[in-house]
C-alpha positions as CSV (number, residue, x, y, z in Angstrom):
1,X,83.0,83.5,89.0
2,X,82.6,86.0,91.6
3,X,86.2,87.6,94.0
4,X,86.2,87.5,97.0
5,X,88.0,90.3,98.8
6,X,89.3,89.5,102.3
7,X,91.4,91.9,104.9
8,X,94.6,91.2,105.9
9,X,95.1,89.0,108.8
10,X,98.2,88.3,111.2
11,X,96.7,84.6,112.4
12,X,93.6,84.4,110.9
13,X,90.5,82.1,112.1
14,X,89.7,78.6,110.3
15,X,86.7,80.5,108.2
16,X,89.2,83.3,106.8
17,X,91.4,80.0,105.8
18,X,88.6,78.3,104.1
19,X,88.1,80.8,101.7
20,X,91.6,81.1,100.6
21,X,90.6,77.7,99.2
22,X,88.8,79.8,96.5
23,X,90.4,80.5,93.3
24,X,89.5,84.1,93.4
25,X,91.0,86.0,96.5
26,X,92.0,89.6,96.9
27,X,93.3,90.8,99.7
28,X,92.5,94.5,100.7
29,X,95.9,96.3,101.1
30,X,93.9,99.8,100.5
31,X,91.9,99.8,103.5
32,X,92.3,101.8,106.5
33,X,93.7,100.2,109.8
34,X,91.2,99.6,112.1
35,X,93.1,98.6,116.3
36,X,92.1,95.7,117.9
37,X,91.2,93.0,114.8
38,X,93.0,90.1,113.5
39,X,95.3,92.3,111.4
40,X,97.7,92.5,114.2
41,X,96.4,90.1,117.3
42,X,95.4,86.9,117.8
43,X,93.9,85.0,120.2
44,X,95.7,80.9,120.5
45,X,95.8,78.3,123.6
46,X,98.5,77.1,125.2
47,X,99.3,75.1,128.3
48,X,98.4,77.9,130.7
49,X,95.3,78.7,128.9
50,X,94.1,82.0,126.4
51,X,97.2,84.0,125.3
52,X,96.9,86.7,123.3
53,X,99.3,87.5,120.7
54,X,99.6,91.3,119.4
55,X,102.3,92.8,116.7
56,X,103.3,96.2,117.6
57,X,102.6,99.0,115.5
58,X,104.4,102.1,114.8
59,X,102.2,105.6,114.9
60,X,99.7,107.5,116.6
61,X,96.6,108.1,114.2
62,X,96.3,104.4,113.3
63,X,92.2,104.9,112.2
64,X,93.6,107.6,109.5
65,X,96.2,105.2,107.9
66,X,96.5,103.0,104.7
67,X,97.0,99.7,105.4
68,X,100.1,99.5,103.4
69,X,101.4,102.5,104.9
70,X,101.4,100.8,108.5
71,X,105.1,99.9,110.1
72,X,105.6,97.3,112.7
73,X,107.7,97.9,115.7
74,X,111.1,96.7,116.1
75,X,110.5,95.4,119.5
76,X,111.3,92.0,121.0
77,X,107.9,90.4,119.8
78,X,109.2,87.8,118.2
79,X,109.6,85.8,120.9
80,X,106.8,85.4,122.3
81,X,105.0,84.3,119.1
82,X,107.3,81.7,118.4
């Protein structure tokens, strides 16, 4: 039976759910982070309509960093995502 290697995702989409379902996942922690994808945003509805949801990331050269070696901010995010 065949992996299958998915990225990492903050609030992923029903399809990235689906294939957890599978008994062989990897998730790619060796990767390097790529702004503006589902690793740190998402997209949900609530009663005022589209809001988007984004986790703040420490550092400057994000396209030249390891995954793992990313840092969220200590900002007041929290909030609004709960």
């Amino acid at each position: 039976m065949k992996s299958i290697i998915l990225s990492t995702s903050y609030f992923p989409p029903i399809n990235y759910i689906k294939k957890l379902q599978h008994k062989n996942i990897e998730i790619e922690c060796f990767e390097h982070y790529i702004k503006r994808t589902i690793r740190n945003r998402a997209l949900i509805l609530n009663h005022n309509g589209p809001q988007l949801l984004t986790v703040p990331i420490i550092g400057k050269s994000y396209s030249k960093t390891i995954l793992k070696n990313i840092k969220i901010a200590n900002h007041s995010w929290q909030s609004n995502h709960i």
